[in-house]
N, C-alpha and C positions, 0 to 999 in steps of 0.2 A: 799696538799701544796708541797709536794716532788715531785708530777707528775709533777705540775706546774713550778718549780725550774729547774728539771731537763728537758722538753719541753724550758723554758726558756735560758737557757742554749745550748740547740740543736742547737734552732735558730741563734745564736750569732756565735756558731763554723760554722755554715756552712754559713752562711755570711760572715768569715775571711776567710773560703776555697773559696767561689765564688771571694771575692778581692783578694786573694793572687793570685788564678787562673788565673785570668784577669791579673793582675799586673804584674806576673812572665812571661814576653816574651820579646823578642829582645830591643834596644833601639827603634830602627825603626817604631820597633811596638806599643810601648809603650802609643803614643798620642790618638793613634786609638784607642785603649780600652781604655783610660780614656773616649773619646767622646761616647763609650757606658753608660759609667756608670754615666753620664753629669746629667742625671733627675731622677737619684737612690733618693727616701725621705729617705732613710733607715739614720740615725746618721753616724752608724760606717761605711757605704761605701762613706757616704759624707768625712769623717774623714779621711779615706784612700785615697780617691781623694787629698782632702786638702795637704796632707802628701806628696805625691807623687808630684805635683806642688812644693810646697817649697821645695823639696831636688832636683829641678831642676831650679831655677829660670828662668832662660835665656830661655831656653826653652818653660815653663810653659809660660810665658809672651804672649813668641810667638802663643803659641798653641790657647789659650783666643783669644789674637787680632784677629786669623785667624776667629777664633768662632764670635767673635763681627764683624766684616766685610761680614759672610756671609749668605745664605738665609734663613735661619731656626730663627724666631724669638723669637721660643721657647729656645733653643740651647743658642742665645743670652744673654738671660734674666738668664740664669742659668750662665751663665760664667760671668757677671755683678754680681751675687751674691757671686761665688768665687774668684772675684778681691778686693770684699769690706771687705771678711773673711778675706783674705790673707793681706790686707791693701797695696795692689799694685793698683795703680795708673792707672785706665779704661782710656787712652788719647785719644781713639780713641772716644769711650762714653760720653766723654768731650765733645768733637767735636761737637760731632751730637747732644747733649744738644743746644750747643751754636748754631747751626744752626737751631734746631727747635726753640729757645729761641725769635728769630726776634730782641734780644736786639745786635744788631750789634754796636762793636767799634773797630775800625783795626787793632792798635795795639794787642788788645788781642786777636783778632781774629786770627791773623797772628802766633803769637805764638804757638795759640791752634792747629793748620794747621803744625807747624813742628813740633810740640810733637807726632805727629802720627805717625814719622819717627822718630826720634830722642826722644824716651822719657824718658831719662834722662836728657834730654835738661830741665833746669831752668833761666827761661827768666830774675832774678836779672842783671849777667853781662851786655849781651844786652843792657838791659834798662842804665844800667849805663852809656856804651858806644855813645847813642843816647843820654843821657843827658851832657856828653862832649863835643859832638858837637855841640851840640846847644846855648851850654855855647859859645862855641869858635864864633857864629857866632853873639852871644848878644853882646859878648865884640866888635864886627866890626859893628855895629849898630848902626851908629848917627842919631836919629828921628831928622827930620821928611824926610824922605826916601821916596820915587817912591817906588811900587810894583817892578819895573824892577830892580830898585837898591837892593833893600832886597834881592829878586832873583840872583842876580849877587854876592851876598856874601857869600849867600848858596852853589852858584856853585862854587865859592875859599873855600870852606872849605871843601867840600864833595870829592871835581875831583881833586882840584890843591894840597893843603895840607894833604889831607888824601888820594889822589889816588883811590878813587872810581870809577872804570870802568866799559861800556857795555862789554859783553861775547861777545871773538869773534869765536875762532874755536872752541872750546867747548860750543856751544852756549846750545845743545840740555841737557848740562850735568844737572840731574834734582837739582843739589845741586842751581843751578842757584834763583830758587824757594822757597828755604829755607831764609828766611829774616836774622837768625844770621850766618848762614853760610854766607852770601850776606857779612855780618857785620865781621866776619873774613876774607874772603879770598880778599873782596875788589870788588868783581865783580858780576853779575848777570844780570840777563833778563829787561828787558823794566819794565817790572809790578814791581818787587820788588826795584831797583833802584828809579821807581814812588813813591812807597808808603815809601819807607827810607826817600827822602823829602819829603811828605806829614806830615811825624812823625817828622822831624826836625820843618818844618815850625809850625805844630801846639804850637810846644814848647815854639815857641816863641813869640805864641800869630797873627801868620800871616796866615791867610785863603787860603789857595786851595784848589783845588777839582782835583779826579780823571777821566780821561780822555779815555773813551776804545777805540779808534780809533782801527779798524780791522787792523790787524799785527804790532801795536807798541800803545804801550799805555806809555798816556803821563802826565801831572801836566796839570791842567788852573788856571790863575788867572780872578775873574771876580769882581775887586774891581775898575777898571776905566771905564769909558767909552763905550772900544773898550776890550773883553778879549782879552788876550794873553797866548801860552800853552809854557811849558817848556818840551826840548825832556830831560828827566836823561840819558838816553840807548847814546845822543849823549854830553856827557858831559855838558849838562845844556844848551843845547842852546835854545836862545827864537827865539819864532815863533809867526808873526802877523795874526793874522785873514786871510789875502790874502795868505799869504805861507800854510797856515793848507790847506785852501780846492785847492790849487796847486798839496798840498801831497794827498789829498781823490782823487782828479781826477782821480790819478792812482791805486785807492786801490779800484775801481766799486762800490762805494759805492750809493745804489739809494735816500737813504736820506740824504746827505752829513749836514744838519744841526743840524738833531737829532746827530748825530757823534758826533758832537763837544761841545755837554751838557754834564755836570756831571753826571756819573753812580753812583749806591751808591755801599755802602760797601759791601754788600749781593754781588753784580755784580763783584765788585769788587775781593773779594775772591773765588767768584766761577769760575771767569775765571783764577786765578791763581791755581783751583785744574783741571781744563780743560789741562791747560798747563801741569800738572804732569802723567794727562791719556796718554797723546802724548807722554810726554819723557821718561817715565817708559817704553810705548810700545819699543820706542828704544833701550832702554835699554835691551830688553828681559826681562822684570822684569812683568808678567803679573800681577802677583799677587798683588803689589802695583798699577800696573795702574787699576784695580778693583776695590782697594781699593776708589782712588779718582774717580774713575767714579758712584761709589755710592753717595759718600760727592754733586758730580755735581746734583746725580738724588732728593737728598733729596734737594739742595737748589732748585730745579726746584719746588719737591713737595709741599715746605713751600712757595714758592714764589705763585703757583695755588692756594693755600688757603688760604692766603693773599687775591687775586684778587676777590675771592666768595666772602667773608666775608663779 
């Protein structure tokens, strides 16, 4: 029993000497050897990992996400385990839930898309701020309205009263892409300016759809006759049927019809992580533009098997 006690015992100290070992090197160094010790089943080096994360958050975070972003999907699965011990918040995990999920809805989609950047970001305010707006544009609403008029009040309350604009010399800046940053600073790209009125209109119970026209994506309405598209990116301007394939002439497009259908949501947010692989590259930022060019390859691969099905 005392062999046993004291073998038991051996074990233990020389498992605090392999962690302290590990653990005792440079800050620099510090991530690297935890990622050795990533698939340790041992208790106390899992312990010690756990340890060493939480007297580092900011870091720790970082180190995970890099883990969940990249090609080892073992590596992954283990660092998803130490984000749910820790009780920190996997956003990027999220993400890719939501994208294998196929339950696509924009708003939350869109959300889940800046928390990957921003993951302290809590989409409450936000939400509050589009339900403002929307108030503000109910109170300007005497039924029975024209789609064009409802539209035209949208655009007085988004452009004219709230000053909502397209990005112009910082076009390529990725904040552009971020929907509540769109919603603080006032400004952003074709696509999130789209879908900030796609999310007003629905509020108010008024149908559009999104529009991916190759280099500007736009609103249609197809509730008359004859649809019509709303440019956001150019302050709300409507466009007839004859102006849209005016604007395809010059954009080569060989099916200029299919262009002007409604994409869905999946398209939708995948082409707004498209947009983030491009401007991150600008940025010098490879590492994030990795990141959404992943988010791109998984909705491509959920979208293939979709199609078998």
């Amino acid at each position: 029993m005392e062999i046993a006690l004291n073998l038991s015992r051996f074990l233990a100290e020389s498992l605090e000497t392999r962690v302290y070992e590990i653990m005792n090197v440079s800050e620099e160094r510090i991530f690297k050897s935890l990622k050795v010790l990533m698939d340790d089943e041992s208790p106390l080096v899992r312990k010690a990992v756990l340890e060493q994360l939480k007297n580092q958050p900011v870091q720790g975070k970082q180190f995970l996400r890099e883990i969940l972003s990249g090609e080892d999907p073992l590596l992954a699965r283990y660092a998803q385990e130490i984000n749910r011990s820790l009780g920190w918040v996997d956003v990027i995990g999220d993400f890719l839930d939501f994208i294998g999920s196929q339950r696509y809805e924009l708003e939350t989609g869109w959300f889940l898309l800046d928390r990957t950047v921003y993951p302290e970001f809590e989409p409450a305010e936000a939400t509050l701020l589009m339900d403002k707006l929307s108030d503000r544009v109910r109170e300007l609403v005497t039924p029975p309205l024209r789609p064009r008029q409802t539209c035209s009040i949208i655009n007085r309350v988004l452009f004219h009263e709230h000053g909502f604009r397209g990005a112009g010399k910082n076009f390529e800046d990725p904040e552009n892409s971020f929907l509540h940053r769109v919603l603080e600073r006032k400004q952003g790209l074709p696509i999130t300016l789209s879908v900030l009125y796609l999310l007003i209109a629905r509020r108010i119970g008024f149908e559009l759809e999104p529009i991916g026209l190759p280099g500007r994506f736009m609103v249609g309405c197809f509730k008359e006759d004859r649809p019509f598209y709303v440019d956001a990116w150019s302050g709300g301007k409507i466009l007839e049927l004859e102006q849209m394939e005016n604007f395809l002439e010059h954009s080569s497009v060989e099916d200029s019809g299919s262009a002007l259908l409604p994409v869905t949501i999946g398209e939708t947010l995948s082409r707004g992580c498209r947009n983030l692989v491009h401007h991150f590259l600008l940025a010098k930022d490879s590492e994030k533009s990795n990141l959404f060019s992943g988010f791109v390859q998984e909705f491509e691969r959920v979208q293939r098997l979709a199609s078998n099905a």
